[in-house]
N, C-alpha and C positions, 0 to 999 in steps of 0.2 A: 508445466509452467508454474514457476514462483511468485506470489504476489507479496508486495511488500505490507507494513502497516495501515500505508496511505493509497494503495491499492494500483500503482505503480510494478510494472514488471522489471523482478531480479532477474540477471542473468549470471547464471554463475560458471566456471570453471574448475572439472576437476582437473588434477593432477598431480603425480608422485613425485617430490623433490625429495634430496636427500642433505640431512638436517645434520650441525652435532647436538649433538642431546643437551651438555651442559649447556649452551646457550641456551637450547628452546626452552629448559625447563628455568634456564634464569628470567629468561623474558617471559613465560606464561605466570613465574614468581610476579614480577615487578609489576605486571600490566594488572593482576586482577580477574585476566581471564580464567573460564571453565574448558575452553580446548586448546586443542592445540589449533586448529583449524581458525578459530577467532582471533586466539592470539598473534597469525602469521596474517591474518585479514588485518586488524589492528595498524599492523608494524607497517605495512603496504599502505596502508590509509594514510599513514602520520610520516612516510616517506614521501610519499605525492605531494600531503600538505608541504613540507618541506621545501620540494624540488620546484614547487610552484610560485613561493614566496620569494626563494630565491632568484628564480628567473624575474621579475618583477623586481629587486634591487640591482640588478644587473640593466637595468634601464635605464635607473638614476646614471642623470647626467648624457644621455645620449641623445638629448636633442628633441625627442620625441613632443615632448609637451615642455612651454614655457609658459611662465606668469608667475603669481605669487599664488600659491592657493588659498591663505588666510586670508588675504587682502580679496581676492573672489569670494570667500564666504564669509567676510565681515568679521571678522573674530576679533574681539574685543583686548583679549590677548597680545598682540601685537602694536595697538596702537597703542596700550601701557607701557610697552617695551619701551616702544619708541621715544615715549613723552619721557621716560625715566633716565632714559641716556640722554636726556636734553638738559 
């Protein structure tokens, strides 16, 4: 068993994929990382981020939730708006 810094259990995955090189080695270039293992962990990370943000703009407009959100949290913002187009 793997414990993290915060003392939370990793669970990890091996597995043999097959890679081309010139990418891996452009991407272990661009990211900064020391493996190749962290740099394909990375790329996974920052795709989830990604795919998760996205699903979340794909919402806009579906109905889900109405109102104003400024006008819910008082933002100060908006009522300049408003007074300045008056």
């Amino acid at each position: 068993m793997l414990f993290g810094e915060r003392g939370y259990i990793i669970h990890m995955k091996r597995t043999n994929v097959v890679l081309d090189e010139t990418i891996l080695a452009e991407a272990v270039r661009l990211s900064g990382e020391k493996t190749y293992s962290r740099t394909i962990g990375r790329a996974l990370e920052e795709f989830v981020r990604r795919a998760q943000a996205r699903r979340i703009l794909d919402l806009q407009g579906t109905g889900l939730w109405e109102g104003n959100l400024a006008e819910m949290r008082g933002d100060e913002s908006d009522e300049l708006a408003d007074n300045a187009g008056r």
